[in-house]
C-alpha positions as CSV (number, residue, x, y, z in Angstrom):
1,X,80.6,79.9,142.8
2,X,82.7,82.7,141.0
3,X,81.7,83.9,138.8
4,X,83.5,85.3,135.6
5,X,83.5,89.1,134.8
6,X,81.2,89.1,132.4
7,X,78.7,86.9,134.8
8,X,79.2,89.8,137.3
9,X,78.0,92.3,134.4
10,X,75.0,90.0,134.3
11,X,74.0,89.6,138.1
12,X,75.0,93.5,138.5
13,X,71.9,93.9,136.6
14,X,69.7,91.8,137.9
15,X,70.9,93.1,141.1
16,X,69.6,96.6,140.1
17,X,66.7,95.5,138.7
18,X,65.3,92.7,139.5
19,X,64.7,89.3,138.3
20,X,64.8,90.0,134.2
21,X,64.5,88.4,130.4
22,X,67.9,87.9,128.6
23,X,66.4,91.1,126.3
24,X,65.8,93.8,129.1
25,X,69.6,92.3,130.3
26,X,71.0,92.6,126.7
27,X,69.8,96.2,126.2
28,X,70.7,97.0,130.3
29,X,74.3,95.7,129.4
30,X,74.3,97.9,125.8
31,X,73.7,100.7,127.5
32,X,75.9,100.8,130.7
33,X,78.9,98.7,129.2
34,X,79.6,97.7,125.5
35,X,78.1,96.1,122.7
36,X,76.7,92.8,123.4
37,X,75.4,90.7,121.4
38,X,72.0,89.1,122.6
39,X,72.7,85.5,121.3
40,X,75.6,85.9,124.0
41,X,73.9,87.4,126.7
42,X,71.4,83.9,126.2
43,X,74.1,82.1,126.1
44,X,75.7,83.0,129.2
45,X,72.4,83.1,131.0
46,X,71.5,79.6,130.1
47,X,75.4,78.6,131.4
48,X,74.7,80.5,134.4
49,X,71.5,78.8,135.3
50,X,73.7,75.6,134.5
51,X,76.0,76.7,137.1
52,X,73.4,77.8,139.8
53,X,74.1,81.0,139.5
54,X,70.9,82.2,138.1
55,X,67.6,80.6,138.6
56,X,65.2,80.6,135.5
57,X,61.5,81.1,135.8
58,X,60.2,78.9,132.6
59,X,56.5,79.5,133.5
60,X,56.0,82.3,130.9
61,X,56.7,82.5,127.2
62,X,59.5,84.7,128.1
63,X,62.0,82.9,130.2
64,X,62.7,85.2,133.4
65,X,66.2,85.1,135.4
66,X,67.1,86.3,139.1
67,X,70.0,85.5,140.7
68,X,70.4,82.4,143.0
69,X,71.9,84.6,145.9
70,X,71.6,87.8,147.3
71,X,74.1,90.5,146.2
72,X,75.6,90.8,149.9
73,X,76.2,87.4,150.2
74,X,78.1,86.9,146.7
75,X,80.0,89.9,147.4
76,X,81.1,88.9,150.7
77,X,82.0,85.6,149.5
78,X,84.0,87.2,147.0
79,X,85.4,89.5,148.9
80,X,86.8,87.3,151.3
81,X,88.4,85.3,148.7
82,X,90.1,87.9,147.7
83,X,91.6,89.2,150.7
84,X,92.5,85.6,151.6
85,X,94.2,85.3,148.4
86,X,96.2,88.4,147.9
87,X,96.2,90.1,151.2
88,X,97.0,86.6,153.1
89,X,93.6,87.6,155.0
90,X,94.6,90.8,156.4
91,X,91.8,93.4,156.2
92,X,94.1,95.8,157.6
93,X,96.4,95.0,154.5
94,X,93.6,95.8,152.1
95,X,92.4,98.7,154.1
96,X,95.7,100.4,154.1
97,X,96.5,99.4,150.2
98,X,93.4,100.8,149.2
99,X,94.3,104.4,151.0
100,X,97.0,104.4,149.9
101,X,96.6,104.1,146.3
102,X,93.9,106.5,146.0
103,X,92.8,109.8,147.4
104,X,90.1,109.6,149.8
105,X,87.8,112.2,150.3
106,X,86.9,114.1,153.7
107,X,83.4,112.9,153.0
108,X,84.5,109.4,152.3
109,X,86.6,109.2,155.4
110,X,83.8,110.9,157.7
111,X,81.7,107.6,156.3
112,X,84.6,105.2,156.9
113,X,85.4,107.0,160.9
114,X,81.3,106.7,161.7
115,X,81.3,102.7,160.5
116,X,84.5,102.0,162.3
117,X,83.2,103.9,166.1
118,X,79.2,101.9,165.9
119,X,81.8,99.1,165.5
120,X,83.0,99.5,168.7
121,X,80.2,100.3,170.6
């Protein structure tokens, strides 16, 4: 599965908040990103529960949607793509494009030095 960007919009959502109707979505997606329209925020739903991306709970008059996997694990997957694609799998590639490209904060780095040292241990 990968999904499109406007699928990620979606599962950030239901990420955050839980499985969700295509109206609490809609209005979620209104207020964080753009205008959506709710006939294709359904739409996309529906195609995404085609896909197995989302899973639809049809028990209720309202038709309830959770994602199909856990955040971490789509994100990973994604992830690792990613770096397999444009970093040729090199982590350390990544890791040092991303530095240097943006400024890092002391706070930031304190995070990234603690991570890296229970690595080792």
């Amino acid at each position: 599965m990968e999904p499109t960007k406007s699928e990620l919009e979606i599962l950030q959502v239901l990420w955050e908040h839980g499985p969700s109707t295509v109206r609490f979505v809609n209005d979620t997606l209104n207020e964080q990103k753009r205008a959506v329209q709710y006939s294709s925020t359904l739409k996309l739903m529906q195609i995404m529960a085609e896909k197995g991306i989302l899973l639809r709970d049809e028990s209720s008059m309202k038709h309830v949607y959770s994602p199909a996997e856990a955040e971490d694990k789509t994100k990973n997957a994604l992830l690792e793509r990613f770096v397999d694609s444009m970093y040729k799998g090199s982590a350390a590639s990544l890791v040092m494009q991303l530095f240097g490209n943006k400024k890092t904060s002391a706070e930031d780095l304190s995070e990234i030095k603690d991570f890296l040292n229970k690595l080792d241990q």
